[in-house]
GUSE-122343 format. One record per residue (C-alpha): residue number from 1; x, y, z. Coordinates in steps of 0.05 Angstrom, whole numbers. Example, Ala and Ser with C-alpha at 12.3 -4.5 7.8 and 13.67 -1.06 7.14 Angstrom:
residues 2
   num       xx       yy       zz
     1      246      -90      156
     2      273      -21      143
This chain:
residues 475
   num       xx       yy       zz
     1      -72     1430       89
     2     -149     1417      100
     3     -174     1399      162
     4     -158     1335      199
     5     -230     1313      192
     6     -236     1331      124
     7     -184     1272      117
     8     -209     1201       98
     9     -189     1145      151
    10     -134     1121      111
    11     -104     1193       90
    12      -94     1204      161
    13      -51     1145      172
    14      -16     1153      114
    15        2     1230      144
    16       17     1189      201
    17       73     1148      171
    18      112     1211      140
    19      102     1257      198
    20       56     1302      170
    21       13     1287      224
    22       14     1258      304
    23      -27     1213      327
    24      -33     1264      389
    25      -61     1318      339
    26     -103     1274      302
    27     -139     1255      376
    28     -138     1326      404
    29     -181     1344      345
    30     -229     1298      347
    31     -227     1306      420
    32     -250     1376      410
    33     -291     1362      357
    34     -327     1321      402
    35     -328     1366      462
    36     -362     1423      420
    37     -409     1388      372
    38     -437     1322      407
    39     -489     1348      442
    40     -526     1370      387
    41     -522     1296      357
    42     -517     1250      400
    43     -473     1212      388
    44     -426     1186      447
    45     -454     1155      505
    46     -378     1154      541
    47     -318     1189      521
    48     -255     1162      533
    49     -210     1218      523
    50     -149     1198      568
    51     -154     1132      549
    52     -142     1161      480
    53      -91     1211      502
    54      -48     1159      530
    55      -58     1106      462
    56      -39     1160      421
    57       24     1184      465
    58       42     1107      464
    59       38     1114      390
    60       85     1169      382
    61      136     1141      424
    62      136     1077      382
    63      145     1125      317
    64      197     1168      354
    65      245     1108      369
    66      248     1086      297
    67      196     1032      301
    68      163     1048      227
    69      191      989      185
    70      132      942      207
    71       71      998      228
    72        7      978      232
    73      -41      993      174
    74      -87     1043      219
    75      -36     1073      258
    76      -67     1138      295
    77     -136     1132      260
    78     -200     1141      316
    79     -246     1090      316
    80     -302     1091      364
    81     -328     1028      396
    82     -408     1015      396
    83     -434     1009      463
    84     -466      938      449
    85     -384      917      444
    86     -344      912      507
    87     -278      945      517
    88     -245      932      581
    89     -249      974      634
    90     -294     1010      599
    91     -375     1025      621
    92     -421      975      577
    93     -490     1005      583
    94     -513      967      523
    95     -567     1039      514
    96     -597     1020      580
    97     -604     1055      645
    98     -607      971      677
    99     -536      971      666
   100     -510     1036      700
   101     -450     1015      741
   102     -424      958      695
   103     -359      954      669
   104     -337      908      622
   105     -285      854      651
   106     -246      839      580
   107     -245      855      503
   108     -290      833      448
   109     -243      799      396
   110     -254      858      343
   111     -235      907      392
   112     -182      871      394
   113     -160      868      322
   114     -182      946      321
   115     -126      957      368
   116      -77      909      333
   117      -88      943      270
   118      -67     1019      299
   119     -130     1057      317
   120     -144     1097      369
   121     -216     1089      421
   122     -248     1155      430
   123     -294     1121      467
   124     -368     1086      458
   125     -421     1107      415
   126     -491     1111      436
   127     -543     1051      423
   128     -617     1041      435
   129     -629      996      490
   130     -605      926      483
   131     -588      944      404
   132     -671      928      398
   133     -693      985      364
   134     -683     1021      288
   135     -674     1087      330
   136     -629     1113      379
   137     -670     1144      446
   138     -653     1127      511
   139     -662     1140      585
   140     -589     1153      586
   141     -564     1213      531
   142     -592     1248      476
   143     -626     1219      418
   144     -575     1203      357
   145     -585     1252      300
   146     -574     1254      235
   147     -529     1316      228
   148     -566     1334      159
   149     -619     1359      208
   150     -612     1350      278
   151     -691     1355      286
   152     -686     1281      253
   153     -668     1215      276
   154     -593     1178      263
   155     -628     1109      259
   156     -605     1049      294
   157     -580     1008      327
   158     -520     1040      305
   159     -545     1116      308
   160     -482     1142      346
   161     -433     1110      311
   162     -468     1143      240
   163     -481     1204      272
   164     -407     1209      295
   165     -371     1193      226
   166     -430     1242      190
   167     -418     1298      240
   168     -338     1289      228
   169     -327     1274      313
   170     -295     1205      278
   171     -262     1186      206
   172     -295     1119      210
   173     -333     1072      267
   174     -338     1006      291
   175     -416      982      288
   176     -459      923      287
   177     -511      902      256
   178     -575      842      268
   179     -623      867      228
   180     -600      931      187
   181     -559      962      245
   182     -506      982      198
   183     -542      999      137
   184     -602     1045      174
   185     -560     1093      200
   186     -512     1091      144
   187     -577     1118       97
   188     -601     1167      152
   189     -539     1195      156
   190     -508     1197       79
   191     -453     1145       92
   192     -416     1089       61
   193     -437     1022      112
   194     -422      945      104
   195     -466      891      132
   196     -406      836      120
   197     -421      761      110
   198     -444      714      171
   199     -382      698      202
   200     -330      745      180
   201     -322      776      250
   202     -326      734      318
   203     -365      755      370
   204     -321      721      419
   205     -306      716      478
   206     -372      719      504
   207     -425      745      455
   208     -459      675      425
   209     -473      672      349
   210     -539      629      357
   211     -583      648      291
   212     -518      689      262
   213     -568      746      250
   214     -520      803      285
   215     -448      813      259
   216     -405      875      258
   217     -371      918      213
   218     -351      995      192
   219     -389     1055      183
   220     -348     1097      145
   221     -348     1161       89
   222     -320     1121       34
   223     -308     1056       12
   224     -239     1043       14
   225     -237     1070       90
   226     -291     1010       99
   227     -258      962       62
   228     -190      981      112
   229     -237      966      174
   230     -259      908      147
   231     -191      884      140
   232     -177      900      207
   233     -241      872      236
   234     -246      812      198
   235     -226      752      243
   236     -257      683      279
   237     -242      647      342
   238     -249      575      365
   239     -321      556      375
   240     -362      606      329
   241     -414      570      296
   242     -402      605      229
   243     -338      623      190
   244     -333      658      122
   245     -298      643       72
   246     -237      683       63
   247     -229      740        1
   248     -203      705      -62
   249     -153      773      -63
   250     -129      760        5
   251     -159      824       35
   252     -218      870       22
   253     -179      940       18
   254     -145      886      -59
   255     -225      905      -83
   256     -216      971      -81
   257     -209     1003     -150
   258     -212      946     -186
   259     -258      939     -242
   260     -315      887     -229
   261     -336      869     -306
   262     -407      866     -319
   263     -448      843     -267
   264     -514      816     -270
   265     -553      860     -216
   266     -631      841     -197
   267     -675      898     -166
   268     -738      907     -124
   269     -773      952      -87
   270     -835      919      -60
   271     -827      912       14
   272     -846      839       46
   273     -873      870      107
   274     -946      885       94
   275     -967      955       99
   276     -894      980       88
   277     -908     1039       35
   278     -846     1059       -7
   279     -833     1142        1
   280     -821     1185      -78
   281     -755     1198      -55
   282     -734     1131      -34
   283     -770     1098     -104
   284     -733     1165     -139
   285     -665     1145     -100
   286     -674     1070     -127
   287     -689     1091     -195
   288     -634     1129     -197
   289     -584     1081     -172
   290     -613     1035     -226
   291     -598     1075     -283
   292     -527     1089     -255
   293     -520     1014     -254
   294     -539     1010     -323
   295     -500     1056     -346
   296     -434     1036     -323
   297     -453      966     -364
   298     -481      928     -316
   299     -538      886     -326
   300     -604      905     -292
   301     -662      867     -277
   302     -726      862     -239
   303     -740      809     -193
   304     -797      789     -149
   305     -778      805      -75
   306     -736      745      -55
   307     -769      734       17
   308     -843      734       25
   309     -884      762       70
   310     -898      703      107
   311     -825      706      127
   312     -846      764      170
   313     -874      738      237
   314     -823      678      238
   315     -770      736      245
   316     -807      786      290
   317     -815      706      332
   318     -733      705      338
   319     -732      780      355
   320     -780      778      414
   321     -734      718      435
   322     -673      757      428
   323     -696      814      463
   324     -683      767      533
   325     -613      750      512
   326     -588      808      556
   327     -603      781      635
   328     -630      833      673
   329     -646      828      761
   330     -713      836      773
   331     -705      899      820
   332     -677      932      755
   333     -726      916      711
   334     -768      979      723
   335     -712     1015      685
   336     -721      987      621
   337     -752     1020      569
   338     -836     1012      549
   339     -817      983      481
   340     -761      930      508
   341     -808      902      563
   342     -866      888      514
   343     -815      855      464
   344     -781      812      530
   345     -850      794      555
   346     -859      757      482
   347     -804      730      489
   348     -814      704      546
   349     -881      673      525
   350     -846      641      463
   351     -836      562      475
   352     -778      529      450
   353     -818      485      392
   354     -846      557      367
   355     -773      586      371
   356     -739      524      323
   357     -799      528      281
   358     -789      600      270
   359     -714      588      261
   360     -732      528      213
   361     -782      566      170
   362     -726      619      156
   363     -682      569      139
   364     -725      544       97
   365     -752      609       53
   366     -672      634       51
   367     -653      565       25
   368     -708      589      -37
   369     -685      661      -36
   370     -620      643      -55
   371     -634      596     -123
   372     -671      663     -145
   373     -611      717     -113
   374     -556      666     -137
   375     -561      683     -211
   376     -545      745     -199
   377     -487      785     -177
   378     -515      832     -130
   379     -589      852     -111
   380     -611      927     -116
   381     -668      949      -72
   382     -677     1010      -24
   383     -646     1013       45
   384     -702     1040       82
   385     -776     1058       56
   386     -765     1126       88
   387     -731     1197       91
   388     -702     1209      158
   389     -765     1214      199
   390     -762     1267      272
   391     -731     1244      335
   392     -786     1212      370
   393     -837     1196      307
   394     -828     1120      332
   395     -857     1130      400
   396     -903     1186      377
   397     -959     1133      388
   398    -1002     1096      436
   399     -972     1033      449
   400     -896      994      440
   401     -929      947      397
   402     -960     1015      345
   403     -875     1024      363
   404     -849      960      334
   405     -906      968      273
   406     -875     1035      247
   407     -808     1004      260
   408     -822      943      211
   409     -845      993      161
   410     -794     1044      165
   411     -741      994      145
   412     -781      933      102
   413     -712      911       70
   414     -655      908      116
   415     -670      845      162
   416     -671      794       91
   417     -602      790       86
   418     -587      783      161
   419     -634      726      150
   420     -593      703       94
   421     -527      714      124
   422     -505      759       53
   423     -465      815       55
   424     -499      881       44
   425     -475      962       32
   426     -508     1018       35
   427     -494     1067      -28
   428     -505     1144       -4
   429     -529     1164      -64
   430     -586     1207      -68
   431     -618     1271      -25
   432     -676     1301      -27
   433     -693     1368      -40
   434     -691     1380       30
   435     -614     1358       32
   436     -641     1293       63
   437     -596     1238       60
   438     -622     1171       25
   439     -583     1110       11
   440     -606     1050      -25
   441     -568      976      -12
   442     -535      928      -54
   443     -533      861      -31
   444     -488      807      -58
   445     -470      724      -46
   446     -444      700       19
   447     -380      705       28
   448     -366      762      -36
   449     -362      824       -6
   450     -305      835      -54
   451     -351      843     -110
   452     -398      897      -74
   453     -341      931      -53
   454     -309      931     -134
   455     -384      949     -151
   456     -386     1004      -98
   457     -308     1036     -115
   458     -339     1037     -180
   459     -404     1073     -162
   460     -365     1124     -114
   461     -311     1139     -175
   462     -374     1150     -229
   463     -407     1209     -175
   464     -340     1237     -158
   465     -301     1239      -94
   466     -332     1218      -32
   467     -410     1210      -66
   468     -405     1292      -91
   469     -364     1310      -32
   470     -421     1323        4
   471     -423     1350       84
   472     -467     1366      129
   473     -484     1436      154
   474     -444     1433      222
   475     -387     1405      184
């Protein structure tokens, strides 16, 4: 038998449900996994091992009295929480030092559903401060990275939950997403990553939806593990603001496999954010996608990017403003991070006409975006305008704002369709000569993730096996 890591999400709880496997064993691997290899990536901020113990023992029980007639569909799989989620009982840090003593006093919904659906907390993965950042570098662990070269960065705001499925410490992870969360890391770290629809998962109880930029969903090595989280995941409480449609299939995993027809697909790769300059390998990565598209018989055309670049500072206006969602006492303050209190002190400075203007002007240019994105069955474009770039190239400057520049132009794409509310992947497709990891993104119509992930289970079958079957060094 291979190794328990080597296993996808969903062969692991199918070893579950003929014995082949415990959910004990499955735990005390990745529990060791995670003992020996996460320092050198990163990418747990707390580890919840007896916590994990004890779900898994509770497990087994249930499996040794006979209770398999009505098991749930994850059953014994791991699946780390992102420390921007609360679990309760649990430290929230939220990636900064300001919180350091809090505990969270309930459950998000989706950790919730995670649990109803069978899987198993290791424990939290690391997060840049407040979730803020495309990186993962705090003042409380060590820098997420990629494990395709631990010398490079594992993106963000989700860097420990792709660093922890990349370096095999997890078979899949919860993460979130508000302005390419997901989808960063998921290219960093050559991994399969939905962005789903605004709406499909509740923040509730206590996280508001406001703009709907932020929603979560799995990082995972393949697409049928993601489509399974999504499953799970997928949910929404009294009092959201948004709710997406349900899948025409009745569930995502029904996608899986199936043939999607020919699609009409658009493509770009000019960035809206001015200055943002497109690497070879990422324009190489593209092209090459492209071509794959087309020759599976799917229509491919070019498109002028959808968003403009005026679109630009009407975001960065909702970001600064977001940066102060997180309340903070004054006598802790001095613990934040240089890049968070320049974004918070705009934020601060931001009135509330400038704030609905901003949020009115994106309305707006998305309300245009989509007459030109709706013709078309997905959109092609790169993930991120870079290779994985060192740990600390984004502070390797002279101010937070020379910061927040190279972070705009290290990821041009990602924050249109959390503008948009569409559902986005990323497709781990290409890597350089190096054996750098690149992903480029297919985006599709609100409320379709179906069809990306048919187009994507399509895409992973033409390549072979998970995208080559391809693993990291420390694997």
């Amino acid at each position: 038998m291979a190794h328990i890591h080597d296993l996808t999400a969903l062969e692991q709880a199918a070893a579950v449900r003929t014995g082949e496997l415990s959910p004990v064993e499955i735990t005390r691997h990745y529990l060791e996994r995670i003992e020996r290899l996460d320092s050198g990536v990163g990418a747990f901020v707390t580890v919840t091992a007896e916590r994990a113990l004890d779900q898994a023992r509770e497990q087994e029980a249930r499996i040794a009295a006979g209770d398999t007639g009505d098991l749930p569909p994850l059953l014994g799989v791991p699946v780390p929480i992102k420390d921007l989620s609360l679990v309760k009982d649990v430290p929230a840090y939220f990636g900064s030092a300001a919180y350091e003593g809090f505990v969270a006093p309930v459950d998000d919904s989706v950790v919730e559903r995670l649990r109803d659906a069978g899987t198993i907390m290791l424990g939290k993965t690391t997060t840049p401060e407040f979730g803020l950042p495309c990186y993962t570098e705090t003042y409380l662990h060590e820098p997420a990275r990629t494990p395709w070269d631990t010398t490079r960065s594992a993106g963000g705001s989700s860097g420990g939950a792709g660093a922890a499925v990349a370096a095999g410490l997890a078979p899949a992870a919860h993460a979130s997403d508000g302005a390419g969360s997901i989808r960063i890391p998921s290219s960093v770290c050559g991994l399969f990553g939905i962005k789903p629809s605004r709406g499909r998962v509740s923040y509730a109880p206590i996280v508001p939806d406001l703009a709907g930029l932020s929603t979560t969903g799995p990082i995972t090595r393949n697409v049928a593990d993601a489509a399974a989280l999504l499953d799970a995941m997928a949910h929404h409480n009294p009092g959201d603001l948004y709710v997406a449609p349900p899948p025409e299939l009745g569930s995502f995993s029904a996608y899986v496999g199936r043939e999607p027809g020919r699609l009409r697909i658009a493509r770009f790769a000019m960035p809206s954010v001015p200055g943002a300059e497109v690497h070879p390998e990422v324009l190489a990565a593209y092209e090459k996608a492209s071509a794959l598209l087309e020759s599976l018989g799917h229509e491919v055309e070019e498109i002028a990017p959808p968003f403009g670049s005026d679109t630009v500072p009407e975001f960065v206006k909702l970001w600064f403003a977001f940066s102060c969602m997180h309340p903070v006492p004054e006598e802790r303050e001095p613990k934040l991070r240089p890049l968070t209190v320049w974004l918070r002190e705009r934020g601060r400075a931001l009135s509330a006409p400038e704030f609905l203007q901003a949020q009115a002007t994106l309305q707006l240019a998305t309300r245009s975006a989509l007459q030109v994105t709706g013709a078309y069955d997905a959109v092609l474009s790169p993930t991120v305008a870079l290779p994985p770039v060192p740990v600390g190239w984004f502070e390797d400057v002279d101010s937070p704002e020379e910061t927040f520049e190279r972070m705009k132009r290290f990821a041009p794409f990602t924050a249109l369709y959390n503008v948009s509310g569409q559902p986005a992947v990323n497709l781990p497709l290409h890597w350089t000569p190096e054996g750098l990891p690149i992903g480029v993104m297919l985006a599709g119509k609100y409320g379709d993730e179906g069809t990306l992930i048919s187009l994507s289970s399509q895409v992973e079958a033409s390549v072979g096996g998970f995208w080559g079957d391809r693993r990291p060094p420390m694997w």
